[in-house]
N, C-alpha and C positions, 0 to 999 in steps of 0.2 A: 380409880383406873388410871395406869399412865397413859401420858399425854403420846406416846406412840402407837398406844390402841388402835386410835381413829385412823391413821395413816394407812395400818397395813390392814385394816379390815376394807378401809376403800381402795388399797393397792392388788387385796385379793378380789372382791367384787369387779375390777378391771381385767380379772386372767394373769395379774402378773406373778412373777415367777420373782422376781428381786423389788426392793425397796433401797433406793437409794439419798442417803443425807448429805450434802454439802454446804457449811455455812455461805452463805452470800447467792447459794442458788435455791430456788423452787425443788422440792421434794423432785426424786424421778423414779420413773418404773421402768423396768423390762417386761415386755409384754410379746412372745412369741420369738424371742430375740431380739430386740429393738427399742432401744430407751426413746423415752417421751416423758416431758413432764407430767407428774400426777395432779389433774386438772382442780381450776377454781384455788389451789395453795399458792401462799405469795414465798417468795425469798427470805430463808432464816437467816435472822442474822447468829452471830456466833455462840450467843450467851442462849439463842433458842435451840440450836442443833443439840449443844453444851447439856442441856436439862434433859432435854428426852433423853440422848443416851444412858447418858447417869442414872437416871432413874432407874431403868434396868441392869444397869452394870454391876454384877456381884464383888464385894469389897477384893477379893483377892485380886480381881481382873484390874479395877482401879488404879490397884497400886504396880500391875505390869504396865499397864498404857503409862501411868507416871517414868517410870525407869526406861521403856520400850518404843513408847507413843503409838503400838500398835497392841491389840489384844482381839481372843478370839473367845467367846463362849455362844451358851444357848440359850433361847428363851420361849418361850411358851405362854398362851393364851387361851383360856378354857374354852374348851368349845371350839373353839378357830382355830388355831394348829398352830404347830411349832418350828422356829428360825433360826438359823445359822447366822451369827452376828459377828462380825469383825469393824472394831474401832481401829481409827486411824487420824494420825495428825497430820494437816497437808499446810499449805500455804495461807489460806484461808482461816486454819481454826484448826477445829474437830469435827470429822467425818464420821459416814457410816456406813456398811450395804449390808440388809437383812434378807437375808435367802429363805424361803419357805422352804419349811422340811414335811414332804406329804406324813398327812396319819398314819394311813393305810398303807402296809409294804407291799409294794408294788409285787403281785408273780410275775413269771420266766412267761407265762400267758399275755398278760397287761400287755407285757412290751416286746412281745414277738420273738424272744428270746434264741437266736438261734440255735441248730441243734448240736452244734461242735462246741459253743460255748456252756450248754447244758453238759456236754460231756463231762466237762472239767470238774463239773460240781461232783463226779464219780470217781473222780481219785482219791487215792487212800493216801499219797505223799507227792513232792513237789513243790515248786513256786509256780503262780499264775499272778501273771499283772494288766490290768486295766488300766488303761491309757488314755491321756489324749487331755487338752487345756482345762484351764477352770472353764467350770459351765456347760460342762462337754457330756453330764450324766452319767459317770463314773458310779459317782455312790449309788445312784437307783439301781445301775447293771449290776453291780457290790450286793446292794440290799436279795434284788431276787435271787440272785446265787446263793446267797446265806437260805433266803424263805425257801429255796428248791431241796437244797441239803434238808433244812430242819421239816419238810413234809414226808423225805425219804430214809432218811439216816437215823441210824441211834448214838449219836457224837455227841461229843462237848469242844463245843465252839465258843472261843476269846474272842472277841473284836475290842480293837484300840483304835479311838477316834478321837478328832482334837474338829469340833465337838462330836457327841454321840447325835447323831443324823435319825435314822430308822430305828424306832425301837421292835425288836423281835423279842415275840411272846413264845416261850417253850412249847415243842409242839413233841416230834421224835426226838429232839435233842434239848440238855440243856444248854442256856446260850448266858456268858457272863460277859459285860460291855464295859467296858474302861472309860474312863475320859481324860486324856490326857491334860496336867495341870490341877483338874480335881481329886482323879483318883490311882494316877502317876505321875512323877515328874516328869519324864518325856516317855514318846515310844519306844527308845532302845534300851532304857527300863524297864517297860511294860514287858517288850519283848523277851528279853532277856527271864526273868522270872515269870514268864508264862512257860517256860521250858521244866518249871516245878510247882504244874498248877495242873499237872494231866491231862492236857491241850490234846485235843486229834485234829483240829482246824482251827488257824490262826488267822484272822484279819487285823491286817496293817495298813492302819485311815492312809498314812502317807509315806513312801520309805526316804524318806527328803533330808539323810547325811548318810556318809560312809560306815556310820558306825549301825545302824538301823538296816542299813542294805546288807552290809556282813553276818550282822545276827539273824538276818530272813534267810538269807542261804543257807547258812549252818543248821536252821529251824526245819530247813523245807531237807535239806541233804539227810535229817537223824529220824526220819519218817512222819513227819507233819505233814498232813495240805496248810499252803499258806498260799493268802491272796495281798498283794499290795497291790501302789495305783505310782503312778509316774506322770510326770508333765510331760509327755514327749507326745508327738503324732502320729509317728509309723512305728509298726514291729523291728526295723533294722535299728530305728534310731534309739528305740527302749533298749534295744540287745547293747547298744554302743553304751548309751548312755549310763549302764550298770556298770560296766567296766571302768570307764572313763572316769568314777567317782574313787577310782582305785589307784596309787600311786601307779608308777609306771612299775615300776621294779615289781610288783606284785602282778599286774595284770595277767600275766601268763595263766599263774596259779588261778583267779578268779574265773577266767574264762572255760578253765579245766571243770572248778564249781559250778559254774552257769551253766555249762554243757551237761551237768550230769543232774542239778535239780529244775532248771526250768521246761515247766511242760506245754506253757501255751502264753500266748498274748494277744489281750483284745485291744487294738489301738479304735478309737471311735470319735467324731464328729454330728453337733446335732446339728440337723437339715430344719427349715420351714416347710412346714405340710403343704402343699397345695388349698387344700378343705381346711387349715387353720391347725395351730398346735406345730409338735415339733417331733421329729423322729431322728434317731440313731441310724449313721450310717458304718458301721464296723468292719476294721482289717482284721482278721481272723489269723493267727499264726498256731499251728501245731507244731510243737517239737519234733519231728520224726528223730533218726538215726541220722539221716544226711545233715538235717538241719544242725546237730549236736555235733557234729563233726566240724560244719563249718562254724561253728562259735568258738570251738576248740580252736582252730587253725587259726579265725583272727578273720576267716573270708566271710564277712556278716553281706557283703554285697552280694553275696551268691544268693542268699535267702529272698529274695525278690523271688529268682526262679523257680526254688521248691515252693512258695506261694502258688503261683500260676499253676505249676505241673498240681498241683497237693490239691487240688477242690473234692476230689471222690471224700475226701479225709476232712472236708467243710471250711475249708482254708481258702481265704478270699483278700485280694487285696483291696486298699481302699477305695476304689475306681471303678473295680466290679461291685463292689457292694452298691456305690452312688449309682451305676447303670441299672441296676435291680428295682433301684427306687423310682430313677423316672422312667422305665419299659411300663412300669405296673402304675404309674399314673401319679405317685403319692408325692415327688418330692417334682418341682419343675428340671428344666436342662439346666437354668441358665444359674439355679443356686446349687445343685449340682456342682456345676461347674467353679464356682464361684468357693466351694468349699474342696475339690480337690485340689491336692499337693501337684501331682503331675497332671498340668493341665494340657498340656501338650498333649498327649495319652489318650487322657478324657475325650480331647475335642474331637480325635481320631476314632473312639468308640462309639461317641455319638453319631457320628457321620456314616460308620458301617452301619448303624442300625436303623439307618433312613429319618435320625428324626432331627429336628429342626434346633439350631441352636444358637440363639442372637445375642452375640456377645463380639465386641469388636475385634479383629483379627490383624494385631499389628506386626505390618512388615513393611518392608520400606518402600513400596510403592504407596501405603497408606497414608503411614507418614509423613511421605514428603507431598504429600498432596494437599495444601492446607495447616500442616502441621507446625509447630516452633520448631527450630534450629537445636532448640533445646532439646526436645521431646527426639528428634532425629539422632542427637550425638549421644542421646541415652540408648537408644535401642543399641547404637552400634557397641556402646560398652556392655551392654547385654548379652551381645552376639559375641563379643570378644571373650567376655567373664566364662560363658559355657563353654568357648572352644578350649578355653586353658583346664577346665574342667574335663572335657572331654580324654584330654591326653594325659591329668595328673587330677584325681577324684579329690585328691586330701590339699591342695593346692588353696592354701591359706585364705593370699590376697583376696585371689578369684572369688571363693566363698564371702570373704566378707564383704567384700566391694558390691557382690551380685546384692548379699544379701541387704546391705544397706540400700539399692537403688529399687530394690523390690519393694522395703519398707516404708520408703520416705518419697516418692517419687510423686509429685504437685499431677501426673497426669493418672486419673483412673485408670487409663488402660492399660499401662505399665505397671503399674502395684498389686504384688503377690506375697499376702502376709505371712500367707501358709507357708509357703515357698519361702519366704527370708527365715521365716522361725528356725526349718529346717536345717536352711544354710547357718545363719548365723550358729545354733548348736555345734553344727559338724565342725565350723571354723575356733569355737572354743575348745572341743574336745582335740583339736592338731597339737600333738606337744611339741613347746619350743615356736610355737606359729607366734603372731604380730604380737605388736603391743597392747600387754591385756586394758591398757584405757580404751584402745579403737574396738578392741572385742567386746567389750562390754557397753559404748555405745549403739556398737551395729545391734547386740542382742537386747538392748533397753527398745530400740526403735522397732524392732520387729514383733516383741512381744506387743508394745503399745498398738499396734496394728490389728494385731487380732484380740485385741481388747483387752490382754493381761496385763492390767496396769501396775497392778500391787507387784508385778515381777518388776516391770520395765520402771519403776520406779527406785525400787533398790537396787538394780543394775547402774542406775545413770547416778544415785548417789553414790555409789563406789568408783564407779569410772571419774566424776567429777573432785572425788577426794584423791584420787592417785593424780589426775591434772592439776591440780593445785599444786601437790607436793613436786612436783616437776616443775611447775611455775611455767604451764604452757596458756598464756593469756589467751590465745584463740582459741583452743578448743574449750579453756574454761567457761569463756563467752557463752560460746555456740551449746554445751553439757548443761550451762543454765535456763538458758532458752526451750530446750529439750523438757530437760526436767521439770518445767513450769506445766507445759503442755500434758506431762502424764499424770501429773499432778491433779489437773484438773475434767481427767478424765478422757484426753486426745488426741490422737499420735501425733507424731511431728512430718511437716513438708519440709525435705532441703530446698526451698526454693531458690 
């Protein structure tokens, strides 16, 4: 039996959801969202991290960590269930985090599956994309969409996954499942000759390069349903952020595409339960006609509003969705709060609906009561960043400066990761905006905040290799310092 058997069978008996290895540290779990060590294990050293993985690691993968230092595949334990494994080399050694893939595919039942996101699953063509960070229950929302289709439809459904997650047993439909690496070279491979494989539903594990995003539209525009998933958090910003992988000179025409094959988007966020466990809270976006209009024109800021107005049509932003959670009891206010983008917003919903919401409220009477000199002259750049906001939305600096002080900010009250993610995106998509080493700083920092390290990690070694070639000693400094911190799993303080 390998020697990582015992780990995740006592990482599962805990409820956890991931298994993490770091040489020189103690095994760790996520348990509800929330790392802890996995109790009674002492600190691997490297040549012990070293063994477990290997053990599992099939020869092809091997030799990508060798050329790559990072590799993803799957692995399986009879009886126990099956994980999502991505190796990785950090500072320390050789890492690891194993994600348990449930047996059982979850129904559109299990997980409350709302009924405009059910809809989706009744299109005959189009793109729909599922949204929202690593960890965020993407593929589960993914899987029961597929398990709702293959109860009801008589289709032939592809899925392309890097690895295969959920396995789906032929029910109405046949279903053929790819694995990218093992049984394509990449997605836009897969995709590409699934267009002569007599596809009527295509899933796409990830659309994560321009050339993968080009051939889902083209797939979804010639009469396919097709599902991808996107790293972004809101509906505006998936809408932007498909564009924005598009030269400039082309975007017009993409937009024209986007307008006429996308039909929906679930951006979603997992909440802690109150009673324990974790629940989805989801922005619901429907295409209507207006909405395709404004993707056409370029005015994706309008789409906030046909949200609001659109609910008869099950269209929800992500704010209403967190309000639905704590009115009915299930999710608290204050993690709620804690997980919406517009907090502002939030705080105001809470307050209409009479319920109680203890979270600190800084403004500068607060501040200056007690507070550092420091903590004071950040708020007022905060105040500053949004008013330049205010008057110019695409206003580079602003963005990035908001969003680094959101990201990195030494006082809790002040830091909004969700919020810098946001910004920082919007601040990389500006064409012609700062210099891409400060943008890819701000966006390494902000990821590491909401915990996407493996992003904020590659971020800050590309930012850190364009500072070198510049020979800017100080920021080289400060990009190493950084980099150490996501490294080993923890955002950074500007202190």
């Amino acid at each position: 039996m390998p020697g990582i058997d015992a780990l995740l069978k006592q990482a599962l008996n805990l409820e956890a959801s991931d298994l993490h290895l770091t040489s020189t540290f103690p095994p760790y779990i996520r348990v509800h969202g929330d790392m802890q060590p996995l109790p009674d294990r002492e600190a691997l050293k490297q040549e012990d991290t070293k063994a477990l993985l290997e053990e599992i690691m099939p020869e092809k993968n091997k030799t990508e960590f060798a050329e790559c230092s990072d590799t993803d595949f799957g692995y399986a334990i009879a009886d126990v269930g099956r994980f999502r494994v991505n190796v990785f080399a950090d500072r320390h050694g050789i890492g690891g985090v194993l994600r348990q893939i449930p047996t059982n595919v979850p129904s559109a039942d299990d997980i409350n599956l709302p009924q405009a996101v059910r809809q989706f699953c009744s299109l005959s063509k189009g793109l729909v994309v599922v949204t929202g960070p690593t960890g965020s229950g993407k593929s589960t929302t993914l899987a029961a969409m597929v398990d709702l289709i293959n109860k009801r439809r008589a289709e032939h459904i592809i899925t392309i996954e890097d690895p295969i997650e959920f396995v789906h047993d032929p029910q109405k439909c046949l279903i053929n499942q790819r694995e990218v690496h093992s049984h394509t070279r990449s997605f836009a491979s897969a995709l590409r000759a699934a267009l002569r494989e007599d596809p009527d539903i295509v899933l796409v594990g990830e659309m994560r390069d321009l050339e993968t995003t080009e051939i889902a539209l083209e797939t979804a525009e010639t009469g396919h349903l097709v599902f991808g998933t996107l790293h972004t958090n809101t509906a505006i910003s998936t809408v932007n952020r498909i564009v924005d992988k598009f030269p400039a000179e082309r975007q017009n025409q993409i937009r024209m595409m986007l307008a006429d094959a996308l039909k929906g988007v679930v951006a979603q966020t997992l909440c802690k339960r109150t009673a324990g466990g974790r629940v989805a809270a989801m922005e619901i976006l429907v295409v209507t006609t207006g909405v395709a209009s404004n993707i056409r024109e370029g005015k994706t800021h309008l789409i906030g509003s046909s949200m609001q107005t659109g609910k008869r049509m099950g269209m929800q932003t992500l704010n209403d969705a967190l309000m639905d959670l704590v009115k009915t009891g299930i999710v608290t206010p204050e993690e709620a709060h804690l997980k919406a983008i517009d907090k502002t917003d939030f705080a105001h919903k809470v307050k209409e609906a009479g319920l109680p919401l203890n979270v600190p409220d800084v403004t500068p009477e607060s501040v200056t009561a007690g507070s550092s000199d420091r903590t004071w002259e950040d708020v007022k750049r905060i105040r500053e960043c949004r008013a330049a906001l205010e008057e110019d939305p695409n206003n580079v600096e602003a963005l990035n400066n908001l969003a680094w002080i959101l990201a990195t900010n030494p006082d809790d009250n002040l830091r909004n990761g969700k919020e810098a993610v946001d910004l920082a995106e919007r601040a990389a998509a500006v064409p012609d905006g700062l210099d891409r080493c400060s943008v890819l700083d701000t966006a390494a920092a902000a990821y590491a905040e909401v915990g996407r390290y493996e992003e904020a990690v590659k971020l800050a070694q590309e930012a850190l290799r364009l500072a070198k070639k510049k020979r800017r000693s100080q920021a080289t400094g400060l990009l190493e310092k950084a980099l150490g911190f996501y490294q080993q799993g923890q955002p950074f303080r500007d202190e």
